[in-house]
N, C-alpha and C positions, 0 to 999 in steps of 0.2 A: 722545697723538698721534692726528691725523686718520684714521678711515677711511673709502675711500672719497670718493665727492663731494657726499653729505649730511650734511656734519659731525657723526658720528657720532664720539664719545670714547670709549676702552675706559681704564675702571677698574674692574680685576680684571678678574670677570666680570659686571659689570656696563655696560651700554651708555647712553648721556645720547644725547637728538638736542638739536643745539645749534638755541634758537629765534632768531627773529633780531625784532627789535620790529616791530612792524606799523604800515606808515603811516596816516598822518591818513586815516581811513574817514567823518569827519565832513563833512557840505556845507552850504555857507549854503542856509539857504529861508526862504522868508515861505509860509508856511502862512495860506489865508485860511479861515478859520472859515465854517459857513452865513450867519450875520448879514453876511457880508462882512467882519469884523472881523479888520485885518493881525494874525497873531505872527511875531515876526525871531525864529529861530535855527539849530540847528545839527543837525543827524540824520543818521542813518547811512542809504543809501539802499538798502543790500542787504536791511533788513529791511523798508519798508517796505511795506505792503500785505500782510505775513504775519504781524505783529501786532498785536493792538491792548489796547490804547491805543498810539498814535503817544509815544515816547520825543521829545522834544522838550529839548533842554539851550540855556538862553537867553543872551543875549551879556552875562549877570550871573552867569553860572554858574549858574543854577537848573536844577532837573529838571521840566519841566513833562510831565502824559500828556493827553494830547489824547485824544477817541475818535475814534475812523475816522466813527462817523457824523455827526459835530459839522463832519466837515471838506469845504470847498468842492473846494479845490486847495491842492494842496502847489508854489510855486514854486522852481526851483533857481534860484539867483543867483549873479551875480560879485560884485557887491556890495548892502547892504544901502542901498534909496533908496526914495524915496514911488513912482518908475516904474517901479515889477517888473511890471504888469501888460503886456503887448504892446499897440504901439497899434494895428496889423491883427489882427482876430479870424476874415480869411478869406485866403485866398492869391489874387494878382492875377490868376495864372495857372498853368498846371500845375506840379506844384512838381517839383525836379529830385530831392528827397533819395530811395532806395531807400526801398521800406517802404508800405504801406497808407493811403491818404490819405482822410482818414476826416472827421468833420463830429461834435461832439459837440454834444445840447442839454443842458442844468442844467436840473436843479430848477423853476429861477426862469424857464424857459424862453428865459436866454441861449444862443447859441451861440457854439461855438472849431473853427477848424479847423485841422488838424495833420496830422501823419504819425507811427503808430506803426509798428513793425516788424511784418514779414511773417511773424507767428510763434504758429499760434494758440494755442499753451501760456501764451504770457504774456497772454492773454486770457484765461483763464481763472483770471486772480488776482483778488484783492480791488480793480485797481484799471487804467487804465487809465496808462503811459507816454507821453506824446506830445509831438513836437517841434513846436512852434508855427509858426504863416507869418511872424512879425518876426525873420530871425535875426540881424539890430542891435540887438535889444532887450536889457538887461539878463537878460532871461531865460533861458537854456537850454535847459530843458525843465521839463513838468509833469505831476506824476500826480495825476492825477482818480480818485479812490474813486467805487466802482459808486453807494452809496449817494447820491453829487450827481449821478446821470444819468439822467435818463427815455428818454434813445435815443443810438445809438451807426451811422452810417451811413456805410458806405463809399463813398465816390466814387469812388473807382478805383484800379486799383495800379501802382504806380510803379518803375521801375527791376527789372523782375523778370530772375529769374537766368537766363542762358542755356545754351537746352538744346544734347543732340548732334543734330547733324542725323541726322533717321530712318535716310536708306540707310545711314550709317555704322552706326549701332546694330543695323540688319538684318542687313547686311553682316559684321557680327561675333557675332552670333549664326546665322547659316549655317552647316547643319553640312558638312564636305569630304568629298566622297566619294572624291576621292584625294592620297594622302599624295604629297609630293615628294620 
C-alpha cells in the first residue's frame, strides 16, 4: 500500500520508490560538422556541451560520437529537411525575445545573430545556446561550441527584468523610530 505522495511501498521493512519511465529526452538535430558537412540525428540536449564526444544516435539507429571540436553547430529541428539552416543570419530589427542579443563570428569568419539568455553561468559552458532571428525557420534553436568561435559580441539586452522602484525599497528599509 502507498505511502505518502511519493509512491513509496512498504514491504516489511523495506521501502521501493516507485520510478515512473522517463520521457523521450531525445531531439532531432542536424549537427553540422567544420567541413560544413550535415549529420540528421537524434541527442539528448541536457548533456550537451558537458561531454564529449557529442553522443549522436542516427535515424538507422546507429551510435555515432562526434568530438565537440569537429563540430560547427548543433541544430535543433522540427523536422529533418535540406532547410535547417535560417535564411536571416541577422535580425531586421530589435528583437522582442528576453535574453542577451548577441552577434556570433565562426571560424570561417561567418556570422549568426541571436539571443541567448541573460544568464552568465550558461556562458560559461562548453558552448553557446542561441535563439536565431528566423523564428519560421525549421530551426528552433542552436548551440555553437566555443571551439567554432573567434568572437562572441553583445549588442544589447533585451527584455530585462523589472526592478522595485528605489523609494519603495528605501522606504522599507527605514528604520521606525516609533512603534504604533
Amino acid at each position: 500500500m502507498p505511502i505518502g505522495k511519493f509512491g513509496l511501498f512498504a514491504t516489511g521493512k523495506r521501502y521501493l520508490v516507485k520510478t515512473r519511465a522517463p520521457a523521450s529526452t531525445h531531439k532531432k538535430v542536424i549537427v553540422v560538422l567544420a567541413d560544413k558537412k550535415p549529420v540528421r540525428g537524434y541527442l539528448n540536449p541536457v548533456r550537451l556541451g558537458q561531454t564529449d564526444p557529442i553522443d549522436l544516435l542516427t535515424p538507422d539507429g546507429e551510435h555515432v560520437a562526434v568530438p565537440l571540436g569537429k563540430v560547427r553547430s548543433v541544430f535543433f529541428v522540427r523536422e529533418f529537411s535540406d532547410e535547417f539552416e535560417p535564411e536571416r543570419k541577422a535580425f531586421l530589427s530589435r528583437p522582442k525575445l528576453d535574453g542577451l542579443w548577441v552577434k556570433l563570428r565562426y571560424n570561417d569568419g561567418d556570422t549568426l545573430e541571436g539571443v541567448i539568455p541573460n544568464d552568465l553561468l550558461s556562458l560559461l559552458d562548453n558552448g553557446v545556446q542561441i535563439t536565431p532571428p528566423d523564428l519560421n525557420s525549421s530551426t528552433d534553436h542552436i548551440f555553437v561550441p566555443r571551439s567554432a568561435l573567434t568572437e562572441v559580441i553583445v549588442l544589447g539586452v533585451v527584455g530585462i527584468a523589472r526592478r522595485k522602484p528605489a523609494a519603495a525599497a528605501a522606504a522599507a528599509s527605514q528604520p521606525r523610530l516609533f512603534n504604533d
